[in-house]
N, C-alpha and C positions, 0 to 999 in steps of 0.2 A: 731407435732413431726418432726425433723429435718430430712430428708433421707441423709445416710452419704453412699456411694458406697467406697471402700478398695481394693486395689491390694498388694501382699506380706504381705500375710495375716499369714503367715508361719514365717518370722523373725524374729529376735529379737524387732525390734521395733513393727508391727504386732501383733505381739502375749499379749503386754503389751495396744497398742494402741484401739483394739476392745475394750478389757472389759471394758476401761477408758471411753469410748466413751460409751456405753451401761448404764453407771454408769451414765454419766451426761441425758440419756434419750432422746440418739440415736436410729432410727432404723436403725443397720446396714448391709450392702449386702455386700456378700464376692464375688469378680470379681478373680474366681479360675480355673486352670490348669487341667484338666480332665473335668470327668461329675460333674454335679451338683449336691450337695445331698441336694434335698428340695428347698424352696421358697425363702431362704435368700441365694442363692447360681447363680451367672452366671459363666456360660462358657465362656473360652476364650482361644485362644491361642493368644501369643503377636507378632510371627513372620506373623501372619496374619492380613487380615484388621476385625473388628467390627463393626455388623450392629448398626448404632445410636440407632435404635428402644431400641436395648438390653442394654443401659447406658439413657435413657432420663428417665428425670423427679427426679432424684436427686438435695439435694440442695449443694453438695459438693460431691467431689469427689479427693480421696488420693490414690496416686499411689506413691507405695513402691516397686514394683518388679522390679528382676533383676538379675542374675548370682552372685553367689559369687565370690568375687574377688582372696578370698582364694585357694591355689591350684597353681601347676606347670604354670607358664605361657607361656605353650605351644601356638602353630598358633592357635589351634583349642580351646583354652579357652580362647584365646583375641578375638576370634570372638564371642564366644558366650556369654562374657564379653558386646561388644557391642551390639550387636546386638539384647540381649535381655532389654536393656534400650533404647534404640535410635528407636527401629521397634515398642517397644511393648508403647514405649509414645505417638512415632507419630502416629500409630494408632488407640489409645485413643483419645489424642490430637482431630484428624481429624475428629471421630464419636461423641465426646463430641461437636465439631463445628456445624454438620448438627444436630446435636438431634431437637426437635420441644418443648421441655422444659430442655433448657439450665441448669448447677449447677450455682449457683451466684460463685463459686471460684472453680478454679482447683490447688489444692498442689499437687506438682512433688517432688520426692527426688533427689537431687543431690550430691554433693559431695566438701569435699574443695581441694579434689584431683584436683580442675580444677585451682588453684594456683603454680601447679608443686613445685617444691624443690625452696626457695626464703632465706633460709638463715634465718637472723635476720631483716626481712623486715616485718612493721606491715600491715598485709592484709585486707584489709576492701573489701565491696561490689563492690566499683567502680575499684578497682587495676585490672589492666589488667591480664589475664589467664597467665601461664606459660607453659612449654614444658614437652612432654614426652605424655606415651600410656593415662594414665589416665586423665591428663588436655584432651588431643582429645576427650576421648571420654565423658566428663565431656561437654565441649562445645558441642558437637550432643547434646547429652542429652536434656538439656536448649534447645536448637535452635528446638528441636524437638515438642515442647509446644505450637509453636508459633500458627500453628492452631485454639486453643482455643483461647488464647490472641486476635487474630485480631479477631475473634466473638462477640469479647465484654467479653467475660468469665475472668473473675480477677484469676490471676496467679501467682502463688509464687513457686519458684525453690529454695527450700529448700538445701543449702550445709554444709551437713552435716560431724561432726568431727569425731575423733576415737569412738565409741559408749560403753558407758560404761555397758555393764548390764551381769549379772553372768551366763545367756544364749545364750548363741551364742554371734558372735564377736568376736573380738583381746582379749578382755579380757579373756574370757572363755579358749581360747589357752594360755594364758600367765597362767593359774593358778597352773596348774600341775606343772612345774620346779620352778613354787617362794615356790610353798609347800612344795617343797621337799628340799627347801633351794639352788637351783641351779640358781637360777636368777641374774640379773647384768643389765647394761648398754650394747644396744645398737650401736655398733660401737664407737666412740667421746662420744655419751652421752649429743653431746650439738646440737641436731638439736631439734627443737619446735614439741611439738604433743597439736595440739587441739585437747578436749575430750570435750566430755556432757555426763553427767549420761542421762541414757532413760527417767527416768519419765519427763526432762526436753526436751526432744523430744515428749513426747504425750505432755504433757501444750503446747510446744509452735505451735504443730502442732492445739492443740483444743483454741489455742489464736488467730493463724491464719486465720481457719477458719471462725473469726467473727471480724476481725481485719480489715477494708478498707481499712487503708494506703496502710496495705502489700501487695505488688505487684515485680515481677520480682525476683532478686537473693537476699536471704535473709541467711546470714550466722548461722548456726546451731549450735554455740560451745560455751563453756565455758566462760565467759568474764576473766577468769584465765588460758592461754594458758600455760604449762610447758616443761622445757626441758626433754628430754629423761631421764638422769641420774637423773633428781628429782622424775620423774613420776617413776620407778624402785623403786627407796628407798621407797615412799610412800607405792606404792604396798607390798612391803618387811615388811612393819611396821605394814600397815593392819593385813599383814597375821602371824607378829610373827616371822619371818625366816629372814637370813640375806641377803645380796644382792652381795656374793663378786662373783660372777662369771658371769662377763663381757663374752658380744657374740662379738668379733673382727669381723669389718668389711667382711674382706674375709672369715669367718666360714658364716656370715650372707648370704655374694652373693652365699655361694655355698650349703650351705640347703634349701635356697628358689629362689635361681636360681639368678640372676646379676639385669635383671629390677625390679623383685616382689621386689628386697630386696632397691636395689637403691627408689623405689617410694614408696615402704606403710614401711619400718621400718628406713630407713636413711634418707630420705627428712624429711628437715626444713620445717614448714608454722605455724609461729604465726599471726593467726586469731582473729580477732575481731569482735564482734557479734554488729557491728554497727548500721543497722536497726533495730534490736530486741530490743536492751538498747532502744535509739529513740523514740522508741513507743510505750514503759511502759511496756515491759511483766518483770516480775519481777522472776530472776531464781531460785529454786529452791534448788540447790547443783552446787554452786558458786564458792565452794575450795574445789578442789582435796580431800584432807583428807577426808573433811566428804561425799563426794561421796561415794569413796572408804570405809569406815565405814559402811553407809548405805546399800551398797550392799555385803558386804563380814564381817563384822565386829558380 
């Protein structure tokens, strides 16, 4: 039986990804925030270090935790934005290195936030990072792994897209105003949102982990990237409601503040899930529509 050890066990992806994994005949450990309740549970805080003893002997090991990104982006939520991906990886990272029964793979969650705003540029694995709060700390993150990696530990930094699933995420926020028929486009409407439905985040996280090529930055998203104004309408169709009430740019900077709104609802990044196609995982919900179908329909 497989030892699989989880961090952000609480998420949207989390909360879909345990049972998936239990289904396929995982024993899974939850690496969790407070005390422990019972034997399938460690303690942890991420701003601190971890004794190796308390992570060895796993044969994998997924780390999802992290600050939501949602929320004012005050000084004190970009720090703890960071700080709780880049402290609480490296040391993992660091205690998965000295452990004395190594996992054969370490998946990290990352982000394709580390692409910055690129326009109508297609993004693959190898295109160099872009600018702004979230490319930074997109790059710590990654660099933070390395630990493992030089161990010999096989490492995939998963960077992940808009996440589709009707719990928690962007989605979940967007659904109240399209219900109510008050939804639209996004500033322009023509900047790129790569999305994955979840279930195609546990497959490709449970493909991962037994997949050897995969290693280093492995893009997480749709092989059907859309622009803002289509991904809107779709949503709008799903739900039956129509779409005429566009969010202008400057309403956008100034309910979610000037950066939040400039990087997670105006920036461009059409992404291409280039190592993933490559090495045969086969997606799940491939077009918008029937994502959206599947999960709200």
């Amino acid at each position: 039986m497989e030892r699989v050890l989880v961090t952000g066990v609480s998420g949207p992806i989390g909360a879909v990804l345990l049972p998936y994994l239990e289904s396929q005949g995982a024993h899974v450990v939850r690496l969790v925030r407070g005390p422990a309740q019972g034997a399938d549970q460690i303690s942890w805080d991420p701003l601190k270090p971890i004794s190796p003893g308390a992570v060895s002997g796993f044969d994998c090991v997924v780390h999802l935790a992290g600050e939501s990104i949602v929320g004012r982006w005050t000084d004190d939520k970009k720090r703890r934005v960071r700080e709780s991906r880049v402290l609480g990886t490296q040391h993992l990272a660091t205690a998965l290195a000295q452990t004395l029964e190594r996992p054969r793979v370490f998946i990290c969650a990352s982000a394709v936030g580390y692409y910055g705003n690129r326009g109508d540029e297609i993004l693959i694995e190898e295109s160099p990072g872009g600018q702004g709060f979230l490319a930074g700390v997109s790059r710590e993150w990654e660099a933070a792994t390395r630990p493992a990696a030089e161990a010999g530990i096989r490492t995939v930094n998963l960077r992940i897209g808009l996440v589709l699933s009707p719990k928690g995420g962007a989605l979940e926020k967007m659904l109240t105003p399209f219900r109510l028929g008050l939804g639209g486009k996004i500033g322009s409407g023509q900047q790129w949102w790569s999305w994955i439905h979840v279930d195609d985040i546990v497959g490709a996280v449970h493909y991962a982990m037994h997949a050897e090529s995969l290693s280093g930055p492995v893009n997480l998203v749709s092989p059907h990237a859309v622009r803002n104004a289509d991904f809107t309408q779709a949503l709008a169709s799903v739900l039956r409601r129509p779409a005429l009430f566009p969010l202008p740019t400057f309403l956008a900077r100034l309910a979610f503040g000037g950066e939040m709104a400039d990087e997670l609802l105006l920036s461009s990044a059409h992404v291409e899930p280039e190592r993933l196609r490559a090495s045969g995982y086969s997606f799940r919900f491939p077009e918008l529509g029937a994502a959206l179908d599947d999960l709200l329909g």
